[in-house]
N, C-alpha and C positions, 0 to 999 in steps of 0.2 A: 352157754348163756349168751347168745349173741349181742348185740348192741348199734343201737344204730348210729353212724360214725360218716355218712353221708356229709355233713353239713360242717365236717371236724376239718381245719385247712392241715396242711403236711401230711396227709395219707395217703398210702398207696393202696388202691381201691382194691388192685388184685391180688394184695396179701390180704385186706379185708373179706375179700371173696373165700379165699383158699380156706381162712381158717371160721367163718361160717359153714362153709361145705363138711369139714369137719368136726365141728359142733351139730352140725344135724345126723351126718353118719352115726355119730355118736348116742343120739336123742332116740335115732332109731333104730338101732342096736344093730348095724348091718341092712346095706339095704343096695337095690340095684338102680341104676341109673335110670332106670326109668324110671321108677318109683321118689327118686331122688329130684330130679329134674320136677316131676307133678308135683312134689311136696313145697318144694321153693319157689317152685312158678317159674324156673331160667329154662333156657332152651335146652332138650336133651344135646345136644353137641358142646355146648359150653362144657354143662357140668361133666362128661367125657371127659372133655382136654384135661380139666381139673384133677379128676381121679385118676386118669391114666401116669399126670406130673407126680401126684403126690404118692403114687402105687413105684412110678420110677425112683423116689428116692428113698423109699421105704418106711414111710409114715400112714399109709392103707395097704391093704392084704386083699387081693379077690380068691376069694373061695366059693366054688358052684354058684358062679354068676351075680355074687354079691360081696359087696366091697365091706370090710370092719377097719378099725383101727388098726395098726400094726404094734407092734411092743415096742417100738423106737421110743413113743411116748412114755414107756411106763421107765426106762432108761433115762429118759430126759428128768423126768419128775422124782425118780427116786433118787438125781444127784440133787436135785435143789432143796428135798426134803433134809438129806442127811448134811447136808451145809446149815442147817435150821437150827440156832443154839435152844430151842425149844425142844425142837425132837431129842435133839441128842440127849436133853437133862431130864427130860419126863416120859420118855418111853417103859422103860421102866418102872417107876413110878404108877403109871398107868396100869399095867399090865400088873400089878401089885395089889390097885385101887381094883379092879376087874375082878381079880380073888377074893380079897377082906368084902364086898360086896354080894357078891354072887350076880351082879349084873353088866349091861355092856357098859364100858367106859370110853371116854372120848379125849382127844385133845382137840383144839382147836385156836384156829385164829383166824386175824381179821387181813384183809388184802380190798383195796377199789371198793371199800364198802357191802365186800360181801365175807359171812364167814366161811371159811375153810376148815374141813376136816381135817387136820394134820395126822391125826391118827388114831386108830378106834382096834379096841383087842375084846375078845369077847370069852366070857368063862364057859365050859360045858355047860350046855342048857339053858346060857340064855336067849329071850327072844327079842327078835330087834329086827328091822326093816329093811338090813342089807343095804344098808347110802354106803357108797363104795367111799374106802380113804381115798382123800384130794374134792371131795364133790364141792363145788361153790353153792349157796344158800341165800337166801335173803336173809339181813341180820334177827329182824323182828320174829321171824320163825322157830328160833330155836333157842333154848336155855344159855345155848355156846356164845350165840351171836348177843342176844340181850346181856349177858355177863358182861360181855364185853363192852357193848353201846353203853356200859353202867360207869364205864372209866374217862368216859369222854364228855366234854362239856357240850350243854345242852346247843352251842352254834356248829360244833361238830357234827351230832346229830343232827340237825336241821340239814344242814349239807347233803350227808347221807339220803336223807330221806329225799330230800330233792332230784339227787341226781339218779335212785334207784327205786322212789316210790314205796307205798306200802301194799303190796299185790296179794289178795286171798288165796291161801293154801287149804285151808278147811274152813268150815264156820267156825272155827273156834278163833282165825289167828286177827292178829290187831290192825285194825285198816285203820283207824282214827290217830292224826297224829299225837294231840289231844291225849289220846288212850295211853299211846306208846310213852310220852312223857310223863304221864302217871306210873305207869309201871316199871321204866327207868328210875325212879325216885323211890319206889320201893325196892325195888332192889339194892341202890344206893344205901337205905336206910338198914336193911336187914342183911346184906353182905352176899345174898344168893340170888339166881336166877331161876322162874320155876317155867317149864313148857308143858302147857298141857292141853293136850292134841292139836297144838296151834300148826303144826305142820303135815303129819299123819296123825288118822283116828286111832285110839288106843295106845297112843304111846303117851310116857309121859316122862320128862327129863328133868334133873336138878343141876344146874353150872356153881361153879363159884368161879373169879377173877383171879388170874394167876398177878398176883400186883408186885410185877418187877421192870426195874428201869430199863433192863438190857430187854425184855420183851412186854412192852406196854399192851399191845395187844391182843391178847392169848387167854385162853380158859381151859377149864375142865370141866366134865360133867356122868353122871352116870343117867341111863336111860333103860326104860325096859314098859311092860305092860303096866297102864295106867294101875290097875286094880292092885298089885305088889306095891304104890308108892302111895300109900297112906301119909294123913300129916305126920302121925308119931312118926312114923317109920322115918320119916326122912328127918325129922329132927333129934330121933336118940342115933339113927346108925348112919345116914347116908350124909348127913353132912358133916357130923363130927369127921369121916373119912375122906371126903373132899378139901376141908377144908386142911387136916394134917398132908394130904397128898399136895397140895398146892402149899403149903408153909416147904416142903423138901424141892420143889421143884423149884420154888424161887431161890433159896439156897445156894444149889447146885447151878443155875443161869450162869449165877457171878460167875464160874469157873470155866464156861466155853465163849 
């Protein structure tokens, strides 16, 4: 999700470059230099230099003339996860919530105002959309993210909102700021986040707030086809088990 960082003083422009180029690799799931260079608009030769650097330290991979990501990344990202006293206390947890449900389960948190998947396990047979664990979000899109934006005062949000906007994912999701702090307050009031198809059609997700000191940030949520998440449904099963799964998860925080 790139950023524009132009007008930001202390940067160095061509680590700004490098890891744009790699966010759009990324966007387009493999791609070749030509096609890469047309897609940014930079000169085919730069973006070369580029690929060729980041191919020499082992951070891109060329296979039949087009460049992916390499696993160095997924190295990188699976030490900063497992250093996560979040992950460590509710993977489990999760992966428990994911059975007593029969649906996908999520962890997640918040980072630069965007949420983060920290971690998602899914039971036989459920349906779900494939957001890969680690993906970044806009907060307002998802049950994970609004759980979260429920724990922060309303000049924190404003912030948020400012520096990341409210940008349309379906017609369903919340452009109005207005809207958004209405529905921060209910959620505030009623102790859950509900997503429904604000980010993808057909899905619909339930968060609650993981409310601990060592991770302010953080939630949980089960998610799956809209038509499976009835009001009862979520009021006699899916929350009562959110909410016991986040009562163990805070618990256990204190202890990493």
């Amino acid at each position: 999700m790139p950023e524009d960082s132009s007008n930001e003083p202390n940067r160095i422009q061509a680590v700004v470059n490098a890891f744009d180029i790699i966010e759009e690799v990324s966007e387009l799931d493999g791609c070749g230099v030509r096609e890469l260079a047309t897609h940014m608009e930079l000169p085919k030769s730069t973006v070369h230099v580029y690929l060729k650097t980041l191919e020499d330290i082992g951070y891109v991979v060329r296979e039949d003339g087009e460049y992916r990501l390499g696993f160095r990344f997924l190295n990188l990202g699976g030490r900063a996860r497992h250093e996560n006293s979040l992950y460590q206390a509710g993977r489990n947890e999760v992966d428990e919530l994911a059975r007593t449900t029969s649906e996908v389960a999520t962890m997640g948190c918040e980072e630069r105002g965007y949420r983060v998947m920290l971690y998602r396990t899914e039971p036989t047979g459920a349906i779900f959309n494939n957001a890969p664990t680690g993906e970044y979000t806009r907060m307002h899109w998802t049950a994970l993210g609004k759980a979260m934006l429920s724990r922060k005062s309303d000049a924190e949000i404003d912030g948020i909102v400012d520096r990341r906007g409210l940008p349309q994912a379906t017609e369903h999701t919340i452009v109005d700021r207005d809207a958004l702090q209405d529905e921060v307050e209910s959620i505030r009031s009623q102790g859950y986040a509900i997503e429904d198809e604000e980010r993808v059609r057909g899905v619909k997700s339930v968060a609650v707030p993981v409310e601990s000191d060592e991770m302010p940030n953080a939630a949980i949520s089960v998610a799956g086809p809209k038509h499976d998440f009835g009001a009862d449904r979520i009021e006699r099963d899916l929350l009562p088990a959110l909410q016991n799964t986040a009562n163990v998860i805070e618990l256990k925080t204190k202890h990493y």
